[in-house]
Kinemage of the C-alpha trace (Angstrom):
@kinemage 1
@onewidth
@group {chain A} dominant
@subgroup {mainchain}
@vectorlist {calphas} color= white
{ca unk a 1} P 93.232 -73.970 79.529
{ca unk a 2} L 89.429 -74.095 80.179
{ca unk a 3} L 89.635 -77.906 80.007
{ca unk a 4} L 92.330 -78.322 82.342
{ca unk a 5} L 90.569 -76.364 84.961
{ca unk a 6} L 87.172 -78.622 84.601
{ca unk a 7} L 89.654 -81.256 84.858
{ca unk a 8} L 91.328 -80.400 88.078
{ca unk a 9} L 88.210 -79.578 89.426
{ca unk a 10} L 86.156 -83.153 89.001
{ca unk a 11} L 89.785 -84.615 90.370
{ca unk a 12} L 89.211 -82.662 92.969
{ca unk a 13} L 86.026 -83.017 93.672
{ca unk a 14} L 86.107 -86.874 92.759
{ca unk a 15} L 88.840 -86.969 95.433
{ca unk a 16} L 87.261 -85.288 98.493
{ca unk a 17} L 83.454 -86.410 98.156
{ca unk a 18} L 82.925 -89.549 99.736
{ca unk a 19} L 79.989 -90.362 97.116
{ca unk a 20} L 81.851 -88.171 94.331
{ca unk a 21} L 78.364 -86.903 94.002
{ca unk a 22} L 78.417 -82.490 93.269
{ca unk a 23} L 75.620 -81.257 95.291
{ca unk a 24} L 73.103 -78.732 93.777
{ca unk a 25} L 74.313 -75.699 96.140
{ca unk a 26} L 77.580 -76.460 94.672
{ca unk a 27} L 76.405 -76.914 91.093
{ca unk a 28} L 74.923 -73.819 90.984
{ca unk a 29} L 78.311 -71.719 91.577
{ca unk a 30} L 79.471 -73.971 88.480
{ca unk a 31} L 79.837 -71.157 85.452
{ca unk a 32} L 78.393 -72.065 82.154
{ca unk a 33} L 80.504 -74.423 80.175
{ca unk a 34} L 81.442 -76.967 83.332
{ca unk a 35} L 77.517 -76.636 84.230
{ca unk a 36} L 77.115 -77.895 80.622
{ca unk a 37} L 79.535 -80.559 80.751
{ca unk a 38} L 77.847 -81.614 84.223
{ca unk a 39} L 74.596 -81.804 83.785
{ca unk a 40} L 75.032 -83.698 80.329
{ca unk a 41} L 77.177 -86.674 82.083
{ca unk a 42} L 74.381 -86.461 84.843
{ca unk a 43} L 71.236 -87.017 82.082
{ca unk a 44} L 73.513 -89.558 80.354
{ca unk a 45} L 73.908 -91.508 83.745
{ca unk a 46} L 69.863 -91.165 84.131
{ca unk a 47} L 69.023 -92.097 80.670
{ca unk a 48} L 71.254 -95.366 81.360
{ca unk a 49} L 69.545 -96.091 84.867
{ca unk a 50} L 66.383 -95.527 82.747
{ca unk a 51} L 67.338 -98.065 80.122
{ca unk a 52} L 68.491 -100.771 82.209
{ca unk a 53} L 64.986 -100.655 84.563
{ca unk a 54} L 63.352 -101.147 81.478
{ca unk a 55} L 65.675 -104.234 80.677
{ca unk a 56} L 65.144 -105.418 84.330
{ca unk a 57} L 61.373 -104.909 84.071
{ca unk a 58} L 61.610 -102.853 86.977
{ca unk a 59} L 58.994 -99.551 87.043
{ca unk a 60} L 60.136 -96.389 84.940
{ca unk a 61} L 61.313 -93.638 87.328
{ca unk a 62} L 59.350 -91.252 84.675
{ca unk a 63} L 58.002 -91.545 81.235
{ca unk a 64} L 58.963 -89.747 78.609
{ca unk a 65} L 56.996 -89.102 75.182
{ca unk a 66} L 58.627 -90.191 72.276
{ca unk a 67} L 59.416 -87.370 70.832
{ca unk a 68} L 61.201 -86.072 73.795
{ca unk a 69} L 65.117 -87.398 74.277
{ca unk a 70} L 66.553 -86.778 77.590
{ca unk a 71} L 69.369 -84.940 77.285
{ca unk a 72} L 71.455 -81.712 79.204
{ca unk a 73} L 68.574 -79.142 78.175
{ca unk a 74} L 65.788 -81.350 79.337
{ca unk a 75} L 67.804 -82.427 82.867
{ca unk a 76} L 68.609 -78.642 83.728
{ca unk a 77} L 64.845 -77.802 82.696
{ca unk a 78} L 63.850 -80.585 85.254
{ca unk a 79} L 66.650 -79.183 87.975
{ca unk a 80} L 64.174 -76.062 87.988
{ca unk a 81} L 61.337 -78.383 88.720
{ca unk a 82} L 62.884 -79.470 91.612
{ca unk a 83} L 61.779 -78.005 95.248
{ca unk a 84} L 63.662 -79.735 97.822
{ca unk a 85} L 66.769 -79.296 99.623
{ca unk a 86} L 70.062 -78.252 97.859
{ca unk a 87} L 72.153 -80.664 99.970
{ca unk a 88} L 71.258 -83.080 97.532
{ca unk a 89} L 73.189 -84.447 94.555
{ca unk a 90} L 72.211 -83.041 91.232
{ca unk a 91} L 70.890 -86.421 89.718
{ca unk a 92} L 68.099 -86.455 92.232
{ca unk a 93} L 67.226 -83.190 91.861
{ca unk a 94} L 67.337 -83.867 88.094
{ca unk a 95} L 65.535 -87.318 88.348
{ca unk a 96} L 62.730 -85.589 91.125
{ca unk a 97} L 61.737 -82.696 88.573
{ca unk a 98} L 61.577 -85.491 85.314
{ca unk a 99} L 59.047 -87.048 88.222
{ca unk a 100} L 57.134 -83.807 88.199
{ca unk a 101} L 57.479 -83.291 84.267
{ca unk a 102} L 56.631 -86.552 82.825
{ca unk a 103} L 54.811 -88.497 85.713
{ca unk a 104} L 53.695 -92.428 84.718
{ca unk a 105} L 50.364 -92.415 84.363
C-alpha cells in the first residue's frame, strides 16, 4: 500500500514539474519513509555526477575523506547545512551543504 502511494506520488510529481525536480519546501512535508527513498536516489544521482567529473577531469564539487561514503544519511546531514532558499531542488541544497562539509582544499 505504502509503495503504491510513493509511486503515485513521483508519477505525479514527475508529471507536473517541468524539471521533475521536488523542491526542498516540498521535501520537507515528505513523511519518513518517501523522505528516505528521496534523498537516497538524490545522493546516488550526486555520487554519479561526482564520479563522472572525476572521469572528465573536471574539478570535484566537494571532497570527501575516504572513509566517508556518500550516501542518504550523509546527503540529509548536508540538507541541514544548507542556508539558502527553499525554492530550490533538493540536490542543490544537498550538493551546497557537502560544499560547506567537505570543502576542496
Amino acid at each position: 500500500m505504502k509503495i503504491t502511494a510513493i509511486i503515485a506520488f513521483l508519477v505525479s510529481m514527475s508529471i507536473s514539474s517541468s524539471t521533475n525536480a521536488v523542491e526542498i519546501s516540498a521535501y520537507e512535508t515528505f513523511d519518513e519513509s518517501l523522505s528516505g527513498i528521496y534523498i537516497g536516489g538524490v545522493a546516488n544521482g550526486i555520487w554519479y555526477l561526482q564520479a563522472y567529473y572525476s572521469i572528465d577531469g573536471s574539478p570535484r564539487l566537494f571532497c570527501l575523506p575516504s572513509d566517508i561514503s556518500l550516501g542518504g544519511q550523509l546527503a540529509k546531514a548536508a540538507l541541514e547545512f544548507y542556508d539558502g532558499p527553499k525554492d530550490v531542488p533538493v540536490s542543490m541544497g544537498v550538493i551546497e551543504g557537502l560544499k560547506k562539509m567537505f570543502p576542496c582544499e
